[in-house]
C-alpha positions in Angstrom: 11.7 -3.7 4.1 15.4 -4.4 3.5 17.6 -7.2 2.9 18.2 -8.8 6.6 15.2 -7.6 8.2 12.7 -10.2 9.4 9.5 -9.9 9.7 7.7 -10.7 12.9 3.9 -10.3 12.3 1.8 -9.2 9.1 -2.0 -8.5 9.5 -4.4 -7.5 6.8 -8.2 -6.8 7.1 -10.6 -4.9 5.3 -11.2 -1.7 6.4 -14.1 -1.3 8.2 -13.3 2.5 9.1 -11.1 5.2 9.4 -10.3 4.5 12.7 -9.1 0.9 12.1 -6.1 2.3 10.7 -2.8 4.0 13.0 -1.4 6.1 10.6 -3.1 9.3 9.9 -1.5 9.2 6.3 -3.0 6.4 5.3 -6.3 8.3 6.7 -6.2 10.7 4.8 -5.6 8.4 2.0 -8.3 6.6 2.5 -10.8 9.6 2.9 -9.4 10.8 -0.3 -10.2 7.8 -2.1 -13.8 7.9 -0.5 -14.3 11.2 -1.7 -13.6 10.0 -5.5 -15.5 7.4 -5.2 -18.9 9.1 -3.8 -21.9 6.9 -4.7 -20.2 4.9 -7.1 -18.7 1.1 -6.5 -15.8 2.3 -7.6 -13.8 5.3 -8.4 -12.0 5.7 -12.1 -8.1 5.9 -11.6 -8.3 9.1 -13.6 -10.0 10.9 -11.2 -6.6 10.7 -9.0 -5.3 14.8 -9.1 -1.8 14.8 -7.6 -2.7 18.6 -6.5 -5.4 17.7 -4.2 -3.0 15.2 -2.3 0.1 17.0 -2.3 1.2 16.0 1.7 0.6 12.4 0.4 2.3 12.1 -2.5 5.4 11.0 -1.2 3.7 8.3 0.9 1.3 7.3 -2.0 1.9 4.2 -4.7 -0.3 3.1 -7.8 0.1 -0.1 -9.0 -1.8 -1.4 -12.4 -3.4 -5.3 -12.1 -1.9 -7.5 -14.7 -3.8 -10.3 -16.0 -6.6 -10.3 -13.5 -4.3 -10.2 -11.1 -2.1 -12.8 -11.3 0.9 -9.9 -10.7 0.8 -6.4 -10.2 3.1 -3.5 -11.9 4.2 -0.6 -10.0 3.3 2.5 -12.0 4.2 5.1 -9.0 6.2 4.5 -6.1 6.5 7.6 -3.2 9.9 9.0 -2.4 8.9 8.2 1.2 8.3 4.5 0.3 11.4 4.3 -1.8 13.7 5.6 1.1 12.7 2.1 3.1 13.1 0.1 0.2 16.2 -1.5 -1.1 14.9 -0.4 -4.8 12.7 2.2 -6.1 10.6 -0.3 -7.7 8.6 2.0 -10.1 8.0 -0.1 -13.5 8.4 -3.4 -12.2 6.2 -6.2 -11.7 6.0 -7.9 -8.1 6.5 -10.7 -9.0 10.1 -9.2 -10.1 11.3 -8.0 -7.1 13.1 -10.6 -4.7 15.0 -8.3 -2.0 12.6 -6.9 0.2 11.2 -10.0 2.0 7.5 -9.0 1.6 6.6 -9.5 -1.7 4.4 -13.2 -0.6 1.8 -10.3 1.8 2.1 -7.7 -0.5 0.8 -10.4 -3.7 -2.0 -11.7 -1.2 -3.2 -8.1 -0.3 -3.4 -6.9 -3.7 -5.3 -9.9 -5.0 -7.4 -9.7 -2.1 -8.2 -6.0 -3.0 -8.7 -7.3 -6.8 -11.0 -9.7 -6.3 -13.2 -8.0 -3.1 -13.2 -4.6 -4.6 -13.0 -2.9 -1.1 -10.3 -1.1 0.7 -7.7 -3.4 2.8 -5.0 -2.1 5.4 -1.9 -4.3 6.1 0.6 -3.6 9.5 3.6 -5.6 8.9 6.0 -5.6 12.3 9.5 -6.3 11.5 13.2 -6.2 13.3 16.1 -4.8 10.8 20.0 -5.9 11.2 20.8 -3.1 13.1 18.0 -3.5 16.1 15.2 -1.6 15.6 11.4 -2.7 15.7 9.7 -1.4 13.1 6.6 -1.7 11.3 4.6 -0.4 8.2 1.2 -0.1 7.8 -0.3 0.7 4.2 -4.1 0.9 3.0 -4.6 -0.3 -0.6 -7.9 1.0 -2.3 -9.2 -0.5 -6.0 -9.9 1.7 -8.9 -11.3 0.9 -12.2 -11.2 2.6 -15.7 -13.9 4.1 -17.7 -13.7 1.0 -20.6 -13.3 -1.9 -18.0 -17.1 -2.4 -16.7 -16.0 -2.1 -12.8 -13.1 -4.3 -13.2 -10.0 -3.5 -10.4 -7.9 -2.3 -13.2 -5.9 0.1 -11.0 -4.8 0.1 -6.9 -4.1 3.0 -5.1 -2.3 3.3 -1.5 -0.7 4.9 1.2 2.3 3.3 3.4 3.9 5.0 6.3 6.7 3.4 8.2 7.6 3.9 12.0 10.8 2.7 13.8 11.5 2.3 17.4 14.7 1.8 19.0 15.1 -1.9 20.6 15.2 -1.4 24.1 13.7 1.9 24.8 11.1 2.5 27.6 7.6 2.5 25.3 8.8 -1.8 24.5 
């Protein structure tokens, strides 16, 4: 979201399944994840092969949790997600970034994620300056290292953002 967008409506739930979520990226994403993860609680962040999620790549973001998650540093941000983003926030904490209006849903999902250690979806419905209604939805899924005893040392997610003209006839 940009400076001079408002945001309209934000919903975030665990995911129950698949078909909880709209976008069939963050389906995908979400299989993928379940696929590393197999039996175990939860899967290691080094499992993650860019190869075998190529399409998703430029939807997908990893972002390390810092101090138990009390913030949360983006390690890997999509060229899809930077495109609808003032910044291409890679490196910086959350707690750093002040311009895209949705930093206070963003912080809650990812400590949510942290401290459940089970995947979450978030839609957030916004209007931007120059009159569309668009949304986002993104599915964050927890990861852990080898070393950290099945600590959430690691998220992994998919975003895909959809616009609609104000006014036109599916409003």
């Amino acid at each position: 979201m940009q400076v001079g967008q408002t945001v309209v409506q934000a919903v975030s739930r665990v995911v129950d399944g698949a078909d909880a979520l709209t976008s069939q990226i963050c389906r995908d994403g979400l299989a993928y994840w379940q696929g590393l993860r197999g039996d175990a609680p939860l899967p290691w962040r080094e499992a993650i092969d860019p190869a075998a999620i190529r399409s998703l790549l430029p939807y997908t973001f990893l972002v390390d949790v810092v101090d138990r998650g009390r913030d949360f540093r983006y390690r890997l941000v999509g060229t899809d997600i930077v495109a609808h983003t003032p910044h291409d926030n890679t490196g910086l904490l959350l707690s750093e970034i002040d311009a895209q209006g949705t930093q206070s849903q963003l912080a809650a999902l990812y400590a949510a994620v942290t401290a459940d250690p089970s995947p979450r979806f978030q839609r957030i419905a916004y209007r931007t300056r120059l009159g569309l209604r668009s949304w986002y939805e993104t599915v964050v899924c927890p990861m852990s290292a080898p070393d950290s005893t099945g600590t959430v040392t690691t998220l992994v997610g998919w975003a895909e953002h959809f616009h609609q003209p104000i006014g036109s006839a599916d409003e």
